[in-house]
C-alpha positions in Angstrom: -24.2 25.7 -19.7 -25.1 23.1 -22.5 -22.4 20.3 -23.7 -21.4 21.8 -26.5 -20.1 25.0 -24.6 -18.3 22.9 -21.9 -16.9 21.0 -24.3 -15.4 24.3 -26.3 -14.3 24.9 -23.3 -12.2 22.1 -22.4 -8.3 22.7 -21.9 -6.4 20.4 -24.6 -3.2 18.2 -23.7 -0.8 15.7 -25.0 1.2 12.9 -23.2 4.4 11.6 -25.2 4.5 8.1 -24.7 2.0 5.2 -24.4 3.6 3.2 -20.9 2.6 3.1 -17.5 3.2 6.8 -16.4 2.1 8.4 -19.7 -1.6 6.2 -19.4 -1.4 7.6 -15.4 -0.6 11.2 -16.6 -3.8 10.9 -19.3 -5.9 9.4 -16.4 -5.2 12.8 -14.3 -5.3 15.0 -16.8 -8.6 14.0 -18.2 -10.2 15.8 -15.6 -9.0 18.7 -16.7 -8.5 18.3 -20.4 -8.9 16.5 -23.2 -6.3 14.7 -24.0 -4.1 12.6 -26.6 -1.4 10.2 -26.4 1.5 10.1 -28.8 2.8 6.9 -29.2 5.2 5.6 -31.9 5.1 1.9 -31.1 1.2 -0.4 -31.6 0.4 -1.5 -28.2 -0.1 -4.5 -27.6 -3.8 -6.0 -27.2 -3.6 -7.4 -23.9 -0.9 -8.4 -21.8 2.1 -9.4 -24.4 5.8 -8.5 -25.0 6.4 -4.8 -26.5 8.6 -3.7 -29.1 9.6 -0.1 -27.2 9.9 -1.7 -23.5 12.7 -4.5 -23.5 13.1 -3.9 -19.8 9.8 -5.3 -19.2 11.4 -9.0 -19.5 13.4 -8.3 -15.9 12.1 -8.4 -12.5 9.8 -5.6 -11.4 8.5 -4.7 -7.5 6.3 -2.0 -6.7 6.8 -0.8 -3.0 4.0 -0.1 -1.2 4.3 3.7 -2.1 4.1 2.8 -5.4 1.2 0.6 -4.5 -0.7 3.2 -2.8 0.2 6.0 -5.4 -0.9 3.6 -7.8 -4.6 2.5 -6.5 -5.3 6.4 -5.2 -4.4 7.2 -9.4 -7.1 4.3 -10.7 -9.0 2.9 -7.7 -9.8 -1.0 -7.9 -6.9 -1.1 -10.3 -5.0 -3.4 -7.9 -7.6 -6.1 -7.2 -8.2 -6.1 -11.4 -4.7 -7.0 -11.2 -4.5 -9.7 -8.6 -8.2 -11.0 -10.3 -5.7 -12.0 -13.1 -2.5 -13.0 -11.0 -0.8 -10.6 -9.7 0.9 -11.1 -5.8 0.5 -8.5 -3.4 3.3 -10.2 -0.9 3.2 -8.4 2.5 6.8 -6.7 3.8 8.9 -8.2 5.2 6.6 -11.4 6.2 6.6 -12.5 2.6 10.2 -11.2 1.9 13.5 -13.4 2.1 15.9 -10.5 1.4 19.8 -10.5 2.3 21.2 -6.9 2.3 24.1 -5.1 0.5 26.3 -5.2 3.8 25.7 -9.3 4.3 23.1 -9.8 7.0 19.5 -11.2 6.7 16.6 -9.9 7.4 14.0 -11.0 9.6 10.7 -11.9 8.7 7.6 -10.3 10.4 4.3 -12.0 11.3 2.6 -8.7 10.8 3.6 -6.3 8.2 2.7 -3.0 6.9 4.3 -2.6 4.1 2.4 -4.2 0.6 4.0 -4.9 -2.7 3.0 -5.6 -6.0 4.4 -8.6 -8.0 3.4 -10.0 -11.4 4.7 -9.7 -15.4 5.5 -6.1 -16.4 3.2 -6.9 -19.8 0.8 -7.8 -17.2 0.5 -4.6 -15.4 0.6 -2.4 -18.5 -2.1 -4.2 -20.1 -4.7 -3.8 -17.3 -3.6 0.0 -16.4 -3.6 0.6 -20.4 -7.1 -1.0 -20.7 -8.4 1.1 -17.4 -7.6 4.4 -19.1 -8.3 3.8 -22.1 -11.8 3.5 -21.5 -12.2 7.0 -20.7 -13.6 8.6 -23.9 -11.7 11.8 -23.1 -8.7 10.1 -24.0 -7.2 9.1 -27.5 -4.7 6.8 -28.2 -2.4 8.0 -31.6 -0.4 4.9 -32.4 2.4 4.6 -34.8 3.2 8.4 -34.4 6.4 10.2 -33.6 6.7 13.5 -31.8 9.1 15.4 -34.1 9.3 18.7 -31.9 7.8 21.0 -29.4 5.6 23.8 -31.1 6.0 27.2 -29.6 8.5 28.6 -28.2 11.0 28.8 -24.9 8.0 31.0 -23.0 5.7 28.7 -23.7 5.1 25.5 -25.7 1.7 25.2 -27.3 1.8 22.0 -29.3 3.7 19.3 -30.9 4.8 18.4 -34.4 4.0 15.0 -35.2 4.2 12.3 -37.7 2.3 9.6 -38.7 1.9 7.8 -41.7 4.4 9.4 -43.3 2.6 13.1 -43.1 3.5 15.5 -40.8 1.2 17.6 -38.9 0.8 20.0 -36.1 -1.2 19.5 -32.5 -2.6 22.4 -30.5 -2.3 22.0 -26.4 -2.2 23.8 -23.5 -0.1 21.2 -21.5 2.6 19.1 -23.0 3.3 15.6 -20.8 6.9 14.1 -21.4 6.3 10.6 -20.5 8.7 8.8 -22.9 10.8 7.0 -21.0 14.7 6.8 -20.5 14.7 7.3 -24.4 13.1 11.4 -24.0 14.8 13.9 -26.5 13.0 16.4 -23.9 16.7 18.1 -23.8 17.0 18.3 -27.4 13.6 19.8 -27.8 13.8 22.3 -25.5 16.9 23.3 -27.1 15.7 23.8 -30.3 13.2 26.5 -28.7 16.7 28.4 -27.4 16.3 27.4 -24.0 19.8 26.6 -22.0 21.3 22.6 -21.7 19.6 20.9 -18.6 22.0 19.8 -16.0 22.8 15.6 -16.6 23.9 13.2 -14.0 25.2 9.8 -15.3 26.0 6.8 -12.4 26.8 3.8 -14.3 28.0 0.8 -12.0 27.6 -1.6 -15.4 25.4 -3.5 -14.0 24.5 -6.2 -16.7 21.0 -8.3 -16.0 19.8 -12.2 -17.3 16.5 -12.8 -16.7 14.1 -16.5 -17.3 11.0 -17.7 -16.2 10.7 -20.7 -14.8 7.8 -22.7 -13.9 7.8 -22.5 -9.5 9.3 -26.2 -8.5 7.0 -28.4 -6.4 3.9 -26.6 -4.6 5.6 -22.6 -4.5 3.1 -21.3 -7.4 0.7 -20.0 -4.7 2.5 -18.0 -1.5 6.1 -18.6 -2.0 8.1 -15.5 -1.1 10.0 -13.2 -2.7 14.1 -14.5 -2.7 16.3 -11.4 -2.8 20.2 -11.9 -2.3 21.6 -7.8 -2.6 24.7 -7.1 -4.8 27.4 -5.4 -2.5 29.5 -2.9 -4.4 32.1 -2.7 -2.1 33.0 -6.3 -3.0 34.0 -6.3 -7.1 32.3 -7.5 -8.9 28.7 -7.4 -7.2 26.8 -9.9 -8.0 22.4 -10.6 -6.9 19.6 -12.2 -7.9 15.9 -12.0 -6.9 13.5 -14.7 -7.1 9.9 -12.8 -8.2 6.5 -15.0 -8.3 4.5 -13.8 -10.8 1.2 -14.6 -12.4 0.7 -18.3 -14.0 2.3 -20.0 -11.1 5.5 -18.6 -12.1 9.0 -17.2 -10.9 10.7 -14.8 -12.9 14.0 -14.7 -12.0 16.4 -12.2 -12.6 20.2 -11.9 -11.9 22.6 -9.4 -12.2 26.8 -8.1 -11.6 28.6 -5.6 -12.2 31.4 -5.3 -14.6 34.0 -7.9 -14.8 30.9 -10.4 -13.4 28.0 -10.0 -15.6 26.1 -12.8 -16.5 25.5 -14.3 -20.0 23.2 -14.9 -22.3 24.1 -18.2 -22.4 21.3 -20.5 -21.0 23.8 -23.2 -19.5 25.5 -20.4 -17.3 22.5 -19.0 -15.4 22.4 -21.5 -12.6 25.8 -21.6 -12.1 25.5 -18.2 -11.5 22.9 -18.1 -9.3 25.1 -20.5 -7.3 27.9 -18.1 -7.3 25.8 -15.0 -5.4 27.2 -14.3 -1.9 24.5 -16.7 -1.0 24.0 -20.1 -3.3 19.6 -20.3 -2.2 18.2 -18.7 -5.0 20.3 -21.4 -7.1 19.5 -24.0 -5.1 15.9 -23.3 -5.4 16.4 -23.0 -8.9 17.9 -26.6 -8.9 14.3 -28.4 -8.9 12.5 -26.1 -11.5 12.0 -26.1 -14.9 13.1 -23.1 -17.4 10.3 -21.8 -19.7 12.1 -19.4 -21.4 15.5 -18.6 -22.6 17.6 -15.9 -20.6 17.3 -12.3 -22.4 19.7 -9.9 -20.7 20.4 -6.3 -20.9 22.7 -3.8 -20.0 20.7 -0.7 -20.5 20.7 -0.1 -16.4 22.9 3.1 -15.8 21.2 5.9 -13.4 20.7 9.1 -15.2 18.9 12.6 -13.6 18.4 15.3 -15.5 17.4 17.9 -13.1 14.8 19.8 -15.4 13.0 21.4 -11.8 16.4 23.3 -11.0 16.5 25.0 -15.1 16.8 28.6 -14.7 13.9 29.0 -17.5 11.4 27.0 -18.0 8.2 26.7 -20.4 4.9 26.8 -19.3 2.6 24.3 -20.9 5.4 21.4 -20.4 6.5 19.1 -18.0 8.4 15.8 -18.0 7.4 13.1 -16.0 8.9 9.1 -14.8 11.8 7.7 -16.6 11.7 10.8 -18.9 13.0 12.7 -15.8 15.0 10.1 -14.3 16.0 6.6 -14.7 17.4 4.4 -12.0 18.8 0.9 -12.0 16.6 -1.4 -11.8 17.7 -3.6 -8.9 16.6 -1.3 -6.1 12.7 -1.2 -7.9 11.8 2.4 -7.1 11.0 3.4 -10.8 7.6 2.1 -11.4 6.9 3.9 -7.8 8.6 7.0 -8.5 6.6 7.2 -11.5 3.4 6.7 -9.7 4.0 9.3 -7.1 5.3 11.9 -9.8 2.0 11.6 -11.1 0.3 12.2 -8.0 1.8 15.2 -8.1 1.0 16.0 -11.1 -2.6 15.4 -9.9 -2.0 17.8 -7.0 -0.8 21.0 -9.1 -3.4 20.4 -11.4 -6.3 20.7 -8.6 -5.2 24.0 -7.7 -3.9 26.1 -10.5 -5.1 25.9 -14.2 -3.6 24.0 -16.8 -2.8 26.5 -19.1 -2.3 29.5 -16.2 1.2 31.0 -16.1 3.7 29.2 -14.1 1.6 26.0 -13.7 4.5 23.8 -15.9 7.2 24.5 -13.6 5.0 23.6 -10.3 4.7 20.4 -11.7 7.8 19.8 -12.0 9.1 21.0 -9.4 6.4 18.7 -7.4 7.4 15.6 -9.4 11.4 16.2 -8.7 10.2 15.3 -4.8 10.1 11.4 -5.2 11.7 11.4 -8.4 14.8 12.3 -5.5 13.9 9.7 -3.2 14.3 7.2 -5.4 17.4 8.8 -6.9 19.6 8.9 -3.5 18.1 5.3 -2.6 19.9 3.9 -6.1 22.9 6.2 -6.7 23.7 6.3 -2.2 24.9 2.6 -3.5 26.0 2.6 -7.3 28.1 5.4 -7.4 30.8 3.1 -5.0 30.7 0.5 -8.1 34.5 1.5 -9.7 33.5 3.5 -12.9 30.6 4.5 -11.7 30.8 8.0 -11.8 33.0 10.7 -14.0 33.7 12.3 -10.1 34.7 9.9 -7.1 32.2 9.7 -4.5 31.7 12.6 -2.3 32.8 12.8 1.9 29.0 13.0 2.1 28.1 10.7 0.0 30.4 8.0 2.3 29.2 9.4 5.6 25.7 8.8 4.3 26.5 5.3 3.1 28.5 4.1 6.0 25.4 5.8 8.2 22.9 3.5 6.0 24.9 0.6 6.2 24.5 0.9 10.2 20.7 1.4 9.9 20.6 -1.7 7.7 22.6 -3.3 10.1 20.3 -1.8 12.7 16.6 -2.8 11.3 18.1 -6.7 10.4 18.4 -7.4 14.5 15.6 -4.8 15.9 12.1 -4.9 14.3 11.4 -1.2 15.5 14.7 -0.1 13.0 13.7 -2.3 10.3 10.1 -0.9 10.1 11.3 2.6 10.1 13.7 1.1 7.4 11.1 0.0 5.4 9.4 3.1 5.5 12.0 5.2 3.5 12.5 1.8 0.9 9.5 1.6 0.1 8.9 4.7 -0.6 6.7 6.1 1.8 8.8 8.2 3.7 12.3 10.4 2.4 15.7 8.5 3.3 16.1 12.1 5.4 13.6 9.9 7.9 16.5 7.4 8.5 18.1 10.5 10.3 14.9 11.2 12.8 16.1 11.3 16.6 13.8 7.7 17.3 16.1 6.6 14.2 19.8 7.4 15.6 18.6 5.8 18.8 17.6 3.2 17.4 20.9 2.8 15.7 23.1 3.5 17.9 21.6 2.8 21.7 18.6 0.5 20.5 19.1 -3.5 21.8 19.8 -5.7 18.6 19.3 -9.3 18.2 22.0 -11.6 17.2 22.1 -12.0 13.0 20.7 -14.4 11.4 23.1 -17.0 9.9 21.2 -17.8 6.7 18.1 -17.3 5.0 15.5 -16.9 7.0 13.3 -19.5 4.9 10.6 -21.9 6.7 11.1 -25.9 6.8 7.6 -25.9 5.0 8.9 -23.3 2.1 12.2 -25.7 1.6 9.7 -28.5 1.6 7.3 -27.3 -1.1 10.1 -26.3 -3.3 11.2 -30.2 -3.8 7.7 -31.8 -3.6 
């Protein structure tokens, strides 16, 4: 066959949205298509602040699923990114992390479990400059998707516009990767398709973040500080200490309402003074601020369960944030994302793009971790007071005061807290926290006693003064 037939050939798609899981989505379905990404923002050239993503200014962790999900999507991409800074701190060797229900967690010589630490304006910058050298993808910038073109069988294009003209784009797949902002619901409305079942849980968390420039000799394998929020104390109030790239922390803290933090520059170490444990503050005592705080209170946990509509279009499926957003102090979201587009990869290698029926096998594929990380976030938000429109359920609280014991569990017996890790990092369902070697381990297993404090090193305390 010569180029010019394969290339009349070629399926045709578009991804809406221009961040992390609309650049993976392209990556994937380049193989199949070609493809084109709307995005109404100008992205920025290299790795900078961006106008459409003022979440990116808060801590962000990817989990080792994430990590994995991540590398598999665009191999090398994680040693481009610790070439220009980025941590990969190992679990839970490299982790000071206190949990909801009080105790500390024990640190491990050996670990399993890998995460991924730096700027989220650097990570976007080296996945957006990865894909974007694949010549089967263009980049339309300062363009807004108007509407879905087709109708509620099937969509076959979008309506765009851009410089002020409209105009219409053929495709055999539609990707929504727009982020908590999607109008996916109102689109497929307009093609007479029935309202997609919502789920709001909003504990009001509010978040301040700054970066500060690490205090002594931390810049280079400091670990990650995380005190944990408990929502059955009002308000909750954490904080996590993240190193990032630049010999850097990027701190971020966060409470519920009645207790969230200000904007005010003057207030944020007295607040991170006030968490249920005062370390994060006093490390802070020692270092030097180089930014102002931003805050934000954009952090509720919204599902829209798109994989359970009783119709659905082929040629669309919504991906990431678009199909769920979480808050961002549990850090499943980038890893959620990841893994929905893994399975986006998976469909796509065994049923056509444009074949009948190959739209809602995405999604349904993508609803998989887009679920884990939704009963991780919501199994301890929805007990915040407001939270939810209905109070939470008698399953809901025998699965929280069940977690609560396995936290308990895996912070005195490695063997739990490994299995622990497992399900928060992503790698495994929280239905593995219920696995007979689990319940044993939870409710026969031999713990240690708890900790009484962070589980820091005399050297860490050390190089955080000197």
């Amino acid at each position: 066959m010569s180029s010019s037939a394969r290339t009349a050939s070629r399926r045709t798609a578009v991804v809406i949205g221009g961040g992390m899981t609309g650049m993976l989505a392209a990556t994937v379905l380049a193989d199949f298509a070609d493809v084109r990404i709307i995005e109404r923002d100008v992205l920025p050239d290299g790795p900078r602040p961006r106008k459409g993503l003022p979440q990116a200014r808060h801590a962000h962790v990817l989990w080792s699923g994430g990590v994995k999900a991540l590398d598999d999507l665009l191999p090398g991409i994680i040693e481009q990114l610790v070439a220009r800074g980025a941590h990969t701190p190992r679990i839970m060797t490299d982790l000071v992390s206190k949990a909801p229900s009080g105790q500390w967690f024990r640190r491990f010589s050996h670990a399993r479990h890998t995460s991924l630490l730096c700027s989220r304006d650097l990570l976007d910058a080296v996945i957006r400059d990865k894909v974007l050298q694949d010549e089967r993808i263009t980049l339309l910038q300062r363009t807004e998707l108007l509407a879905l073109q087709g109708g509620g069988d099937r969509v076959t294009g979008v309506r765009i516009r851009a410089d002020r003209s409209e105009q219409s784009i053929q495709a055999d797949m539609v990707i929504d990767a727009s982020g908590r902002a999607s109008r996916a619901p109102a689109w497929l409305q307009d093609l007479g398709l029935p309202p997609i079942r919502e789920r709001t849980v909003d504990a009001g968390i509010g978040y301040a973040s700054r970066i500060y420039r690490a205090p002594g000799s931390t810049a280079e394998g400091f670990p990650i500080v995380n005190v944990q929020a408990d929502p059955r104390h009002v308000p909750g109030r954490g904080g996590i200490i993240t190193p990032v790239e630049g010999g850097r922390w990027l701190v971020t803290l966060s409470g519920s309402r009645g207790g969230q933090p200000s904007s005010d520059n003057d207030e944020f170490l007295p607040f991170a003074l006030s968490l249920p444990h005062p370390i994060i503050g006093e490390l802070l005592a020692g270092a030097e601020p180089e930014t102002d705080v931003v805050t934000t209170h954009s952090t509720a946990n919204k599902r829209r369960y798109y994989e359970k509509a009783v119709r659905w279009p082929d040629g669309f499926a919504v991906l990431g944030d678009a199909m769920a957003g979480y808050n961002p102090v549990y850090g499943h979201g980038l890893s959620a994302a990841a893994q929905s587009v893994i399975a986006l990869r998976h469909i796509l290698r065994r049923h056509d793009v444009h074949a009948p029926g190959t739209a809602r096998r995405i999604q349904r594929a993508a609803a998989r971790p887009v679920e884990n990380a939704w009963s991780l976030a919501v199994g301890q938000d929805v007990f915040y007071p407001g939270a939810s429109d209905q109070p939470p359920t008698r399953l809901e609280r025998t699965l929280a005061a069940f977690v609560d014991k396995a936290v308990d569990a895996g912070s005195r017996n490695p063997y739990a807290l490994r299995i622990l890790l497992d399900v928060m990092s992503m790698e495994s369902p929280p239905a593995r926290l219920l696995m007979p070697d689990m319940l044993a381990l939870v409710c026969l297993g031999r713990k240690k006693p708890s900790l009484e404090g962070p589980p820091l090193t005399e050297h860490e305390r050390k190089a955080a003064t000197t």
